[in-house]
KOLBAKOL-782366 format. One line per field, with one value per residue (C-alpha): residue number from 1; x, y, z; residue in three letters. Coordinates in steps of 0.1 Angstrom, whole numbers, plus 2048, in hexadecimal, padded with zeros to 3 digits. Example, Ala and Ser with C-alpha at 12.3 -4.5 7.8 and 13.67 -1.06 7.14 Angstrom:
k <- 1, 2 .
x <- 87B, 889 .
y <- 7D3, 7F5 .
z <- 84E, 847 .
r <- ALA, SER .
This chain:
k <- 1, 2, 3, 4, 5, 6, 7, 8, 9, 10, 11, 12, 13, 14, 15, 16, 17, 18, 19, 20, 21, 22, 23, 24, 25, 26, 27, 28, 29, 30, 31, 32, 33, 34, 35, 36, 37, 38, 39, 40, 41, 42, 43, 44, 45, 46, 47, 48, 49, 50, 51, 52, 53, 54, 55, 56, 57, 58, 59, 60, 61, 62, 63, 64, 65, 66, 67, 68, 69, 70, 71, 72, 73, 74, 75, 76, 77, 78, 79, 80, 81, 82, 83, 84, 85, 86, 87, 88, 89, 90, 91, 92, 93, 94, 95, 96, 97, 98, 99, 100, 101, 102, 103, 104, 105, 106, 107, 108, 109, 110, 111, 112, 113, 114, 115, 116, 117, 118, 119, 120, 121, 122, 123, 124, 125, 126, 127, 128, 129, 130, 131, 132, 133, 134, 135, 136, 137, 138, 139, 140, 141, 142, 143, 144, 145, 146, 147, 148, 149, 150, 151, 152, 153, 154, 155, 156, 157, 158, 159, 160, 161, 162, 163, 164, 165, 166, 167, 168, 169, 170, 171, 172, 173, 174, 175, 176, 177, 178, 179, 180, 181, 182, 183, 184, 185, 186, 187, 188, 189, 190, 191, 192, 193, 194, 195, 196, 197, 198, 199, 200, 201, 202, 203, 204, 205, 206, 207, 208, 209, 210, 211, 212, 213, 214, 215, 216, 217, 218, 219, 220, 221, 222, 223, 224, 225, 226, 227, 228, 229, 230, 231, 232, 233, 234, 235, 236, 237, 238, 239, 240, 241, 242, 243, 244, 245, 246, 247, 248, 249, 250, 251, 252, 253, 254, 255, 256, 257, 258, 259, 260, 261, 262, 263, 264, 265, 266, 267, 268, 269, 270, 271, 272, 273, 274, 275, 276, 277, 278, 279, 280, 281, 282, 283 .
x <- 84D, 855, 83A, 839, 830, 828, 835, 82A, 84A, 84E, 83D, 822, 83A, 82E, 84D, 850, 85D, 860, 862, 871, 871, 85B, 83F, 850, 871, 888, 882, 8A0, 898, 8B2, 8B4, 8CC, 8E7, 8DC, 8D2, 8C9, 8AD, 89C, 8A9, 8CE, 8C3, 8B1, 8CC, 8D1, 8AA, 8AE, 8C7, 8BB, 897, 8A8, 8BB, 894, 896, 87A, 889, 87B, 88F, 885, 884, 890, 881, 882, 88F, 885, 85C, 85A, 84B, 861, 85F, 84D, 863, 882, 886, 8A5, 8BE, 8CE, 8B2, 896, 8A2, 8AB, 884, 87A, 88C, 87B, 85B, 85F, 86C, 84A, 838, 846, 84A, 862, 880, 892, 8B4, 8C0, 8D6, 8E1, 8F3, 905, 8E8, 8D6, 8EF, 8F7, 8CC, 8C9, 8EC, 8D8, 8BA, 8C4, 8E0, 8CE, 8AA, 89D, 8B2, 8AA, 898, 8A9, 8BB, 8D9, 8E6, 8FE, 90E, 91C, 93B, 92A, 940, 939, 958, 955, 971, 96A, 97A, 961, 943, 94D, 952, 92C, 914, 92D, 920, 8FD, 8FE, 910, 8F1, 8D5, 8CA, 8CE, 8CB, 8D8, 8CD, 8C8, 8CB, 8EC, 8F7, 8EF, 900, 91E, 925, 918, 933, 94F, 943, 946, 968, 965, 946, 949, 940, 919, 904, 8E0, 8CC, 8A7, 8AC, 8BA, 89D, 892, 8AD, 8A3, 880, 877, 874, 857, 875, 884, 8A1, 8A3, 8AF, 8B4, 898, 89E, 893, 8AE, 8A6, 8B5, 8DA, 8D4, 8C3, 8E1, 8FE, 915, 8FA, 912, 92F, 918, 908, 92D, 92D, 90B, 910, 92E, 91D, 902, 91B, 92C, 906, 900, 900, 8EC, 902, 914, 921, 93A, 93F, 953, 95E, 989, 989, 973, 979, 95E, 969, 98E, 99D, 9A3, 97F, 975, 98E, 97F, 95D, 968, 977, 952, 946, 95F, 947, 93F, 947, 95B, 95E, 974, 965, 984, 97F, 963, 960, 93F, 92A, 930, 90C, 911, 937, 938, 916, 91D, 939, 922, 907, 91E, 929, 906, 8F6, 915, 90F, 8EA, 8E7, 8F9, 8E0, 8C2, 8A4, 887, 86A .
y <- 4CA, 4D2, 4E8, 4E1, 503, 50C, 529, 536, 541, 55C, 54F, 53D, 51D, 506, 50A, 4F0, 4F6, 4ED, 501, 4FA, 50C, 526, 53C, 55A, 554, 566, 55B, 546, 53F, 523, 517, 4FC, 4F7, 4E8, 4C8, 4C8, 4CB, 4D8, 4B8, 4C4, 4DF, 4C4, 4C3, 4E7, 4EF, 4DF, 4EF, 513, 508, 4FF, 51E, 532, 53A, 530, 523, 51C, 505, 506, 4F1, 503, 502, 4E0, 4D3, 4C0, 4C1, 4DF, 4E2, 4DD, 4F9, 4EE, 50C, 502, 526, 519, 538, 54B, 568, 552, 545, 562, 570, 54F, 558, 57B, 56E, 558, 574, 58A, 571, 56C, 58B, 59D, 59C, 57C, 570, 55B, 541, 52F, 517, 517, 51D, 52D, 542, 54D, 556, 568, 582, 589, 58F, 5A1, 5B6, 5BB, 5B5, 5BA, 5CC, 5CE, 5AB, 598, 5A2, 591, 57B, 559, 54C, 528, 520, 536, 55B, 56B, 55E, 539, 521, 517, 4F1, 4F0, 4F8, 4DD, 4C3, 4CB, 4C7, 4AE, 49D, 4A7, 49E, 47C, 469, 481, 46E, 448, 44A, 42C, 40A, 40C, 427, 413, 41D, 443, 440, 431, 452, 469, 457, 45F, 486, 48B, 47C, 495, 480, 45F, 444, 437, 422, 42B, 43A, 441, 464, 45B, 457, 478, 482, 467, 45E, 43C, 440, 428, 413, 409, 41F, 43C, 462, 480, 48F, 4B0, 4BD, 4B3, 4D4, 4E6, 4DE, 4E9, 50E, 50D, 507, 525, 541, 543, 54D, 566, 577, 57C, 5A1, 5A5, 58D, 5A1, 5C2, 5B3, 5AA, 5CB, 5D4, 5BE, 5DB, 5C5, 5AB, 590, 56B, 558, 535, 525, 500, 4F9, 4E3, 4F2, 4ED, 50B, 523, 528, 541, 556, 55C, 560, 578, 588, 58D, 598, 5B6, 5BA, 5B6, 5C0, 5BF, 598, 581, 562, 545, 525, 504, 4E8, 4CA, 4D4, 4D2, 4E6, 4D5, 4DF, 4DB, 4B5, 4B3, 4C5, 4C8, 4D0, 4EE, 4FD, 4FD, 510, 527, 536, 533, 54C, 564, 564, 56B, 590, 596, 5AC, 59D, 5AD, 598 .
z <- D77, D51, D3D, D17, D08, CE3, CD0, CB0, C99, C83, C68, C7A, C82, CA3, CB9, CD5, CFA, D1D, D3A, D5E, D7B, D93, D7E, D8C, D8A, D6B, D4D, D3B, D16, D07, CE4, CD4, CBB, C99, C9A, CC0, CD5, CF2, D03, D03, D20, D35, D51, D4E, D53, D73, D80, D75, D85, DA5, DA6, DA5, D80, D64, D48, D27, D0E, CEB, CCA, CAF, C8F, C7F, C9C, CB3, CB9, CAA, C87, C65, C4A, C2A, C18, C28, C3D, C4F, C4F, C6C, C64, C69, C89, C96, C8F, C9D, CBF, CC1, CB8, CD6, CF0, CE6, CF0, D11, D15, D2E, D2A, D2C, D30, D0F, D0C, CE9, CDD, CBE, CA3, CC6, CCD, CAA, CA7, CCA, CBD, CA4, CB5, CD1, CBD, C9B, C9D, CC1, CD0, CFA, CF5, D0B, D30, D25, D0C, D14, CF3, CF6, CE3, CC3, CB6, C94, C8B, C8A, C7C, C5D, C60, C82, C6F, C53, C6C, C77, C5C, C4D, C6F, C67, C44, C46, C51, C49, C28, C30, C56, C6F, C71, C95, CB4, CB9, C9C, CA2, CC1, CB5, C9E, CBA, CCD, CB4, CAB, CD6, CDE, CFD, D0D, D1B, D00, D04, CF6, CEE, D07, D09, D06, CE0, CD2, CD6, CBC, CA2, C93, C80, C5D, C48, C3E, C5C, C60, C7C, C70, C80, C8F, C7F, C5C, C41, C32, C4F, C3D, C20, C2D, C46, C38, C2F, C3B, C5A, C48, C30, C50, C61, C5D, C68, C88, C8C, C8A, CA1, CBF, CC0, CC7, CE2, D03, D1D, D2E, D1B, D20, D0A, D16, D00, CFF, D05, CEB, CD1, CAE, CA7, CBA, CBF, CDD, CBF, CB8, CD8, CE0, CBF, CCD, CEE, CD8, CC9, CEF, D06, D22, D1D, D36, D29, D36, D27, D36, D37, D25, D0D, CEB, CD5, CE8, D0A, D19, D13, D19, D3E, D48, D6E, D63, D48, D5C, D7E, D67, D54, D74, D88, D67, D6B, D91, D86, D6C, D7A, D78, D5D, D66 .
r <- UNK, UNK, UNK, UNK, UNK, UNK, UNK, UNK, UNK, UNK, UNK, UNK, UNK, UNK, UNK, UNK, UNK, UNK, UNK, UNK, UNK, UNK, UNK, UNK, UNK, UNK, UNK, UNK, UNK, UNK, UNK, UNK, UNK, UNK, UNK, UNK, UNK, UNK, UNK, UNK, UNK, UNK, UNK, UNK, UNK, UNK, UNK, UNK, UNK, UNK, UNK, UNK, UNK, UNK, UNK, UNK, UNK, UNK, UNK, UNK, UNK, UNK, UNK, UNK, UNK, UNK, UNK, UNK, UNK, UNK, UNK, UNK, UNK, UNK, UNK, UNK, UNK, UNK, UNK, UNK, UNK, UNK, UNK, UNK, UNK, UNK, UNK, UNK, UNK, UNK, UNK, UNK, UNK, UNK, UNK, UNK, UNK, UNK, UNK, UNK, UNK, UNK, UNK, UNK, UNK, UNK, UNK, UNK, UNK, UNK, UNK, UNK, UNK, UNK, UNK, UNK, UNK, UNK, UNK, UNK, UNK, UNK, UNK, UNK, UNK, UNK, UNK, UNK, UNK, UNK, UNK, UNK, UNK, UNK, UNK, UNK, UNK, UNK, UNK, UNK, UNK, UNK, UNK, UNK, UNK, UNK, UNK, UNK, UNK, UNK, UNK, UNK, UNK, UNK, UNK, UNK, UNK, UNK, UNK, UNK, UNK, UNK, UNK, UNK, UNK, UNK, UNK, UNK, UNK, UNK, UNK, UNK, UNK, UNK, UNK, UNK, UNK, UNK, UNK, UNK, UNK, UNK, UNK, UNK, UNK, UNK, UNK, UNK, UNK, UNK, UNK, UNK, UNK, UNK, UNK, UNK, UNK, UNK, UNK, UNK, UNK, UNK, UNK, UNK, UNK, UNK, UNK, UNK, UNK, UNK, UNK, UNK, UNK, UNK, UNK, UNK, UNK, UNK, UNK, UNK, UNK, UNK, UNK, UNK, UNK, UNK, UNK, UNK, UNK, UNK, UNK, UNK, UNK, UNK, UNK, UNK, UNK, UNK, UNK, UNK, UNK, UNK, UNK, UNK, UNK, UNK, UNK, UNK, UNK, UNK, UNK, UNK, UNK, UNK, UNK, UNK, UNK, UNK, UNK, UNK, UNK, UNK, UNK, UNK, UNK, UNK, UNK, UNK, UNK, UNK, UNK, UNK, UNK, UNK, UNK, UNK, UNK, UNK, UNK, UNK, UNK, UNK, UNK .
């Protein structure tokens, strides 16, 4: 049975999260990609439960359940607080997993600010060195819609159906409207904060060096799993962070794009689970 739990962030934010799996099983903390939620991991909380671990999926600030930020705190750092503010108060020493945005804030906090945090760190189709073109295409994505919104969830998933030419086209689906709230005039927007582009956009690129700096630091075990098709991360830049980490396992799942979660569920969800079962066990 899923758990919702409540963190407090870094600077007093409610964080929102659900939990799966045995009470004492290793802990497997799993946070997003911008303009997600919780509710990407669902499948993949399963499957870690099942497999005796307790996993704890997350909405990231402004995401989500979680609270938005009246001062518009939406850069790398302050995720990347967020994410040890949230380890402290699970204490142990969990296993992370992140997405994108999640994987760019648990680098940081593992390599920079927390170092020893976390028994290992899985990154999912997210390097230092992103392309440039990939980033553009996604808060162009993000952006496109954010001000007048859709007429109806068809609508919404009739662009989500275009941005993920990888996944079979579908209409709306209950679990939509978790990604969309109803605005006093009738239209539906994205459920996350608009703010969030703005406090985003191009901090990546500025924080290069010190994401760079912070995966040459990374010493406890590493995962890469990047996405064939990705127009984030090319083989280049993954082949560039296994220079920073030569240690890291990498895996390349076929026929995935940046979202691999949602592209190959089934594959992603084999291959963090084979990296996981070598990772020893803190709590």
């Amino acid at each position: 049975m899923n758990r919702i739990l409540h963190f407090t962030g870094h600077d007093g934010l409610d964080l929102k999260a659900v939990e799966h799996g045995p009470a004492d099983g290793h802990v497997v903390l799993l946070t997003h990609g911008g303009g997600q939620t919780r509710r990407a991991w669902r499948r993949v909380l399963d499957s870690l439960a099942a497999s005796g671990f307790r996993a704890i999926a997350l909405d990231m600030r402004g995401h989500g359940e979680s609270s938005w930020c009246e001062n518009g705190n939406y850069t790398l750092n302050h995720f990347a607080h967020d994410v040890v503010a949230v380890t402290n108060q699970i204490g142990g020493r969990p296993s992370y997993v992140g997405a994108s945005l999640g994987g760019l804030s648990g680098m940081l906090a593992e390599g920079e600010l927390n170092p020893g945090g976390f028994a290992s760190v899985t990154l999912v189709d997210i390097t230092p060195n992103m392309s440039r073109d990939g980033v553009a295409r996604i808060t162009g994505f993000m952006a496109r819609h954010m001000t007048e919104g859709f007429a109806s969830p068809e609508e919404a998933a009739a662009v989500i159906a275009d941005y993920t030419p990888n996944r079979e086209r579908r209409g709306p689906s209950d679990s939509l409207r978790h990604y969309l709230r109803l605005g006093d005039d009738g239209r539906y927007r994205w459920h996350w904060d608009p703010a969030f582009i703005s406090g985003i956009d191009g901090d990546t690129f500025d924080a290069t060096q010190r994401l760079e700096n912070a995966a040459r630091a990374l010493k406890l075990p590493v995962h890469l799993v990047r996405g064939e098709k990705s127009d984030l991360v090319t083989e280049d830049s993954a082949r560039a962070f296994l220079n920073f980490a030569p240690h890291a396992r990498y895996d390349d799942i076929a026929g995935t794009g940046h979202m691999v979660v949602g592209d190959r569920n089934d594959a992603f969800s084999d291959a963090i689970l084979d990296f996981l079962r070598t990772v020893p066990r803190t709590n």
